[in-house]
C-alpha positions in Angstrom: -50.9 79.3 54.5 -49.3 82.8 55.3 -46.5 81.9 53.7 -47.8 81.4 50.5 -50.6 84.2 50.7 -47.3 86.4 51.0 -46.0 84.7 48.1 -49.4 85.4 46.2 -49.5 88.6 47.4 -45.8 89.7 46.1 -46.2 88.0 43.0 -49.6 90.1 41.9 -47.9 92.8 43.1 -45.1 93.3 40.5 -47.1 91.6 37.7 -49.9 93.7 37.8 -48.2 96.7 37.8 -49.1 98.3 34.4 -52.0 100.6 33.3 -54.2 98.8 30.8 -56.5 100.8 28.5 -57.8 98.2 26.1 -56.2 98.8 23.0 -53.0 97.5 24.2 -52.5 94.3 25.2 -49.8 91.8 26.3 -49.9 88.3 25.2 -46.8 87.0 26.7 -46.2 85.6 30.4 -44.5 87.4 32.5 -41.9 84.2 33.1 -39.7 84.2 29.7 -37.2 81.5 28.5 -34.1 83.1 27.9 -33.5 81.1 24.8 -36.7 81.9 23.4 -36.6 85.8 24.4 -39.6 87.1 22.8 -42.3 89.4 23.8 -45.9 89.2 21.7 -48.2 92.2 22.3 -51.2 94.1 20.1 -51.7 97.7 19.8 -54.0 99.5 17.7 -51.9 102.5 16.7 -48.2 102.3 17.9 -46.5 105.1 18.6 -43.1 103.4 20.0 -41.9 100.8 22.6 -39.5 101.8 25.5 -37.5 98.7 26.7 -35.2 98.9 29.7 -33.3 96.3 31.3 -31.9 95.8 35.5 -30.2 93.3 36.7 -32.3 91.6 39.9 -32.4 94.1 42.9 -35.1 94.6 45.4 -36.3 97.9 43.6 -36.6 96.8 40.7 -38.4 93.9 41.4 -40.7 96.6 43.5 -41.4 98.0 39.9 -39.5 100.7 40.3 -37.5 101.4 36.6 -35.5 104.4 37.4 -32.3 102.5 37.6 -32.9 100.4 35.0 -30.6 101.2 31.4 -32.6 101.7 28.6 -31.9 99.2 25.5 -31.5 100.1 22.2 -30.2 96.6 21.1 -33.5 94.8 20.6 -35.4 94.1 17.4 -39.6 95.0 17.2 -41.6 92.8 14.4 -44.8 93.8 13.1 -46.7 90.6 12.2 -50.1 91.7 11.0 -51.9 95.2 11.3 -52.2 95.1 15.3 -49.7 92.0 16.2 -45.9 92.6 17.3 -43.3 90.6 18.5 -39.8 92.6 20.4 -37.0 90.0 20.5 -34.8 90.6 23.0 -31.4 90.0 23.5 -30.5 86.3 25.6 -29.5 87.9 28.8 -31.1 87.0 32.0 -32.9 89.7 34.3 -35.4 91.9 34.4 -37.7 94.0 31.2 -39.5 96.4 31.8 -41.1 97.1 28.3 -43.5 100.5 27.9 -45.8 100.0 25.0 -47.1 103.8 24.0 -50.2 103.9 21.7 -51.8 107.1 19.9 -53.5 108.0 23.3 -52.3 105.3 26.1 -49.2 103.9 27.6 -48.9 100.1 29.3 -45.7 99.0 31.1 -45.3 95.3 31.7 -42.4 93.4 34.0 -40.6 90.6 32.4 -38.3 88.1 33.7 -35.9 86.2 31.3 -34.6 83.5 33.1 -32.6 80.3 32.7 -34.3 78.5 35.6 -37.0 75.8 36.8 -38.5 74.4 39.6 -40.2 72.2 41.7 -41.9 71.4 44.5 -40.9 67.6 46.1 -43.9 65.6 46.5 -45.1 65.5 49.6 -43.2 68.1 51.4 -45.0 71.6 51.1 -42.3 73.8 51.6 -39.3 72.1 50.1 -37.9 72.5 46.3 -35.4 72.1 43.5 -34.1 74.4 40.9 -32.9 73.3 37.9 -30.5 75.4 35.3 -31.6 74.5 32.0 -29.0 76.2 30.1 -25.8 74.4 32.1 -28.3 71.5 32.8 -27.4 71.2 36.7 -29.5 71.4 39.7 -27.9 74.8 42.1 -26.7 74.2 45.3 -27.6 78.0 45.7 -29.8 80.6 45.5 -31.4 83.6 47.0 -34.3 85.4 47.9 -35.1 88.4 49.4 -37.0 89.6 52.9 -40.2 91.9 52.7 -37.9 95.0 53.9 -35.3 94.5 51.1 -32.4 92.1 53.2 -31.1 89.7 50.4 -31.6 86.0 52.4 -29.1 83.2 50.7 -30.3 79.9 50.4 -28.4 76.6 50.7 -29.3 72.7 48.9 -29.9 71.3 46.4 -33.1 70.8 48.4 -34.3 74.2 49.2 -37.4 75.3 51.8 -39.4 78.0 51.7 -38.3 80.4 54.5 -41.2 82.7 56.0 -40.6 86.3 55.6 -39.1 86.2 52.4 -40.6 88.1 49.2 -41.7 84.3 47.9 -39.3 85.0 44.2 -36.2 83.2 44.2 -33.0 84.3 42.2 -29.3 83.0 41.0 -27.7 85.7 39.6 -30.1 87.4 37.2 -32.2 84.5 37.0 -35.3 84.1 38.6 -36.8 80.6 39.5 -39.7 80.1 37.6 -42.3 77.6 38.9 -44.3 75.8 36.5 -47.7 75.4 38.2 -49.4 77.3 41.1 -48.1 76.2 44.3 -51.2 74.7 45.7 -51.2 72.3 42.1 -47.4 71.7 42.9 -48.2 68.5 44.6 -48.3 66.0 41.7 -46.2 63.0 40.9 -42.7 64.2 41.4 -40.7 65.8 38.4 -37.3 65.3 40.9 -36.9 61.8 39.4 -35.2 59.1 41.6 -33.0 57.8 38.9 -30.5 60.4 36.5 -27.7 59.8 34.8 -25.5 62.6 34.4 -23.8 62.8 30.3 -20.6 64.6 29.9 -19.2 65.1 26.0 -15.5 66.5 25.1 -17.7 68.9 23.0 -21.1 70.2 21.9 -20.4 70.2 18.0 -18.1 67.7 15.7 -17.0 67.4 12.3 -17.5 64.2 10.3 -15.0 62.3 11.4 -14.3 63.1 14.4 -14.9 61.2 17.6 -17.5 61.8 19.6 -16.2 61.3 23.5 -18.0 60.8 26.6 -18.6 59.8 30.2 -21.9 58.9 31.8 -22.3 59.0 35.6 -25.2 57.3 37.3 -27.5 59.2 40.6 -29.6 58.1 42.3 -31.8 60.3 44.7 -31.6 60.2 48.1 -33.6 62.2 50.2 -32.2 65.5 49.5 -29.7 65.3 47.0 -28.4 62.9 44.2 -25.4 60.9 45.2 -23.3 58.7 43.1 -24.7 55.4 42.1 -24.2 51.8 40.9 -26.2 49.9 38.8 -26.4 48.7 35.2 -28.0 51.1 32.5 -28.0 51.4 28.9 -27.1 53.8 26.1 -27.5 54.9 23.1 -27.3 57.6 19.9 -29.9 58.3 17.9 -29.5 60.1 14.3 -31.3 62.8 13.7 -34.0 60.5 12.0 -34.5 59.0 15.2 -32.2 55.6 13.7 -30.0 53.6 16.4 -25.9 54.0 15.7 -25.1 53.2 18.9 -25.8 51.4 21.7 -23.8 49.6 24.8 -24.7 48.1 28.4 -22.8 48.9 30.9 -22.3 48.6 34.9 -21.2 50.8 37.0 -19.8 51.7 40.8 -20.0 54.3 43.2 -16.5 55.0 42.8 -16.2 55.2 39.2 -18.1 56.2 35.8 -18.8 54.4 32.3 -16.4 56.4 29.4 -17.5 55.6 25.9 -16.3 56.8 22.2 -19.1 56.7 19.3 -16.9 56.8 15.8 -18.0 59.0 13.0 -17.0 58.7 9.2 -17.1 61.0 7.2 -20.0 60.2 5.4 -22.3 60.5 8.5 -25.6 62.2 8.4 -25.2 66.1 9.7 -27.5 67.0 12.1 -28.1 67.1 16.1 -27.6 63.4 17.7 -29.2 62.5 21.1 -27.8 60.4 23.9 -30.2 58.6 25.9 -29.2 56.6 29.0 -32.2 54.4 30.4 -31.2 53.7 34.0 -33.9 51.1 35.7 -36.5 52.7 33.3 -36.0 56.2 33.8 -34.3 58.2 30.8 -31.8 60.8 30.3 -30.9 62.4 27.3 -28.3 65.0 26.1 -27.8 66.5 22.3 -24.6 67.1 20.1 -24.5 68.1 16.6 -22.1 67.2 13.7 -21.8 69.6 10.6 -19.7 70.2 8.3 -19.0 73.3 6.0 -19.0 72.1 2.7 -20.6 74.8 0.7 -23.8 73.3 -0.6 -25.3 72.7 -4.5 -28.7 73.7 -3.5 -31.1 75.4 -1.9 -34.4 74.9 -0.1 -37.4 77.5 -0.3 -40.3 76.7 2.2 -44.2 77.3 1.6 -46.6 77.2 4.1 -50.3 77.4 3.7 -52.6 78.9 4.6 -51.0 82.1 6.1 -53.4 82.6 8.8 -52.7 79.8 11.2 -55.3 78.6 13.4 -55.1 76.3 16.4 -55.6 72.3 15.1 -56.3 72.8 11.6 -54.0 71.6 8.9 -50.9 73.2 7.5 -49.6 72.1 4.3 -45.9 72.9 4.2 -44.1 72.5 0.4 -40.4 72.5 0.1 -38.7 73.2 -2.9 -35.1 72.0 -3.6 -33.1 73.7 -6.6 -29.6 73.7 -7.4 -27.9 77.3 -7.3 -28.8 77.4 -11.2 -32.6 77.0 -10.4 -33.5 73.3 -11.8 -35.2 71.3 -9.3 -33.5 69.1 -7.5 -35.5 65.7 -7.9 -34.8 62.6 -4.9 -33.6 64.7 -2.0 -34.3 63.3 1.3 -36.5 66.2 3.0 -36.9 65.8 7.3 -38.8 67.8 9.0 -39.0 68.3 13.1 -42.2 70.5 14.2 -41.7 71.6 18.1 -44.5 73.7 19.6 -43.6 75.3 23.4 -46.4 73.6 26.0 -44.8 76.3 28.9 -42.1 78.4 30.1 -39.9 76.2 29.3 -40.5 72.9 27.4 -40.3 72.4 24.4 -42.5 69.2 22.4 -41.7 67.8 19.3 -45.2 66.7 17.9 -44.2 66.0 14.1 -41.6 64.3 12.3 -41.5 62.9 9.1 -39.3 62.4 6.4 -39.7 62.4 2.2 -37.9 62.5 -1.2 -38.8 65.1 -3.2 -40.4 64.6 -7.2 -39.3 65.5 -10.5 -40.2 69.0 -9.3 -37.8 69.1 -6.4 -40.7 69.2 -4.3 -42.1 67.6 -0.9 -45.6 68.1 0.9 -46.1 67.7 4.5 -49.2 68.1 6.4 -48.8 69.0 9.9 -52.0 69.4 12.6 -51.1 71.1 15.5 -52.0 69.8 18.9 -55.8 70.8 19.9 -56.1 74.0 21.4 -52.2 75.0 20.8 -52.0 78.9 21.0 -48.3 80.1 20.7 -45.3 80.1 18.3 -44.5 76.7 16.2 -40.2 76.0 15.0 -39.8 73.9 11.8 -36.7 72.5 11.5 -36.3 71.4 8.0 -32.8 69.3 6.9 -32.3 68.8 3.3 -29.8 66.8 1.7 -29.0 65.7 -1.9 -27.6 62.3 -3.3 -24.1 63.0 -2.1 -25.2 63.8 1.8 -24.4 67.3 1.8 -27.3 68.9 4.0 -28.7 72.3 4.2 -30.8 73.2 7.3 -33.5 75.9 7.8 -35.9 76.7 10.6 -38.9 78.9 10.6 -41.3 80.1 13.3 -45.0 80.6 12.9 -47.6 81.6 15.2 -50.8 79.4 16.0 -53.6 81.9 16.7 -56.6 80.7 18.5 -59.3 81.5 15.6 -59.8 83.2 12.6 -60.8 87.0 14.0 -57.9 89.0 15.6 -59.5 91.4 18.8 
């Protein structure tokens, strides 16, 4: 109980350090995905933003900015009369972002990280961290004391030591843990059964092989170790359609290698492999494009502008070859993703239409009740001879229709 009041007590410590006057307000977490990188905040009259950036050390993470480099490399969006979004650069470590309106100031601490984890059920004190970006549990990490001593750690599985500041770090990155730890102990996230996928590359060309190697774990105790059993696989399109699939057994001592054959009149797009191994699933992504310089284009409508959480959104998209006729029986897919955490990303939408005499197609996407944050649309457009043309768009779900 110490241990984590510690923890607690840390935690409020550096994320409460900012002056709030009420005109300025963050609407971000403190916890960031790197990939995502943004920062959402209101103001009423904005003066400028200050943005610095440290690598992890124990005074910064005190709150302490003055060795922190100030960035110029970042980009600020206005959004509506108070709203603004700073993207930052993809680099893990620590923000500290100063917000000055007409007559106040508010600093906020952010962590851009690349890294998740959990606690094991059952076991209070023990954990895994997952990199999402390589897509590996570490073996280590580190942490620091409450007088400043950096304290490595050793696993996979990794305990909780007392005495230690309660954040845990791998190079820049900072562990972020998805629920409070006293809601922590739910059914266990730390599966029993992965399959590890291993490609020659992450992008093809149509025609081109696609090459790969699947290796089965099973958990045991505190680590995964190699494992046989039978499993299956297979690729999906990115219309969710079947091109592959293959059973396989495997041993201890060795791993299954597949090759999935694409021609070159394949759909473009990003592929998943999934490996179902005694009912729990793995999955991995590649994509195959090609640069053929496309006939058309695609212009995207979305209505209304205002959006508000679980109402409708009628999205149009308009195909027209590069003279400006419409370009009648395209296939139009869309993928709508909203981001339930941190981290993970849902897709809650897909569908997929021609497009009329007027190069057109209408989707209507709901968003899921009570879903307050940024929505991506991935749209993929293709004409008669399969060339494709991809777009994606972000728009913001607000909770109602006034803006404090």
């Amino acid at each position: 109980m110490r241990t984590r009041l510690s923890y607690l007590l840390f935690i409020l410590t550096i994320l409460l350090i900012s002056t709030s006057f009420g005109y300025i307000s963050f609407l971000s977490p403190n916890f960031i995905n790197t990939k995502k990188g943004e920062i959402l905040f209101k103001s009423g009259k904005l003066e400028r933003v200050v943005v610095r950036y440290s690598k992890v050390n124990f005074e910064a993470l005190k709150g302490d900015p003055s060795k922190a480099k100030r960035l110029w490399f970042y980009r600020l969006k206005k959004l509506d009369d108070r709203s603004y979004k700073i993207i930052l650069p993809k680099k893990s470590g620590i923000y500290f972002v100063d917000v000055v309106d007409e007559d106040e100031h508010e600093r906020k601490i952010f962590f851009l990280s690349n890294l998740k984890g959990w606690m094991i059920e059952g076991k209070s004190t023990f954990f895994v961290v997952y990199d999402l970006k390589k897509k590996k549990f570490l073996d280590k990490i580190f942490t620091f004391s409450k007088d400043g001593k950096k304290i490595e750690l050793n696993g996979p599985i990794f305990s909780f030591k007392p005495g230690c500041s309660g954040l845990f770090f791998h190079g820049n990155d900072v562990v972020y843990f998805r629920q409070p730890w006293d809601s922590l102990f739910f059914q266990s996230t730390y599966p029993k059964n992965r399959a590890l996928i291993i490609l020659d590359r992450p992008v093809y060309k149509p025609g081109q092989n696609v090459l790969g190697r699947i290796i089965l774990l099973r958990r045991k105790w505190d680590r995964y170790v190699l494992a046989s059993g039978e499993a299956n696989v297979k690729i999906k399109d990115p219309y969710g359609n079947t091109v592959f699939s293959d059973s396989f057994k495997t041993s201890e001592e060795e791993a299954y290698h597949f090759e999935f054959k694409t021609t070159r009149e394949i759909s473009t797009g990003y592929y998943t492999v999934e490996v179902d191994f005694e009912n729990e699933k793995s999955s991995r992504e590649f994509m195959i494009k090609d640069y053929v310089k496309p006939s058309f284009e695609i212009f995207v409508e979305t209505e209304p502008r205002f959006i508000l959480s679980s109402k409708p959104i009628t999205l149009k998209v308009k195909m027209k070859y590069l003279d400006g006729k419409p370009l009648s029986n395209g296939q139009v897919s869309l993928y709508c993703h909203e981001y339930m955490d941190f981290y993970e990303e849902k897709m809650f939408y897909k569908d997929s239409k021609f497009t009329d005499e007027n190069g057109e197609a209408v989707f209507n996407v709901v968003t899921s009740k009570d879903y307050i944050g940024y929505l991506t649309l991935q749209i993929l457009a293709n004409d008669e001879s399969g060339i494709q043309v991809e777009k994606t768009i972000d728009l913001y779900v607000h909770r109602d229709e006034v803006i404090i």
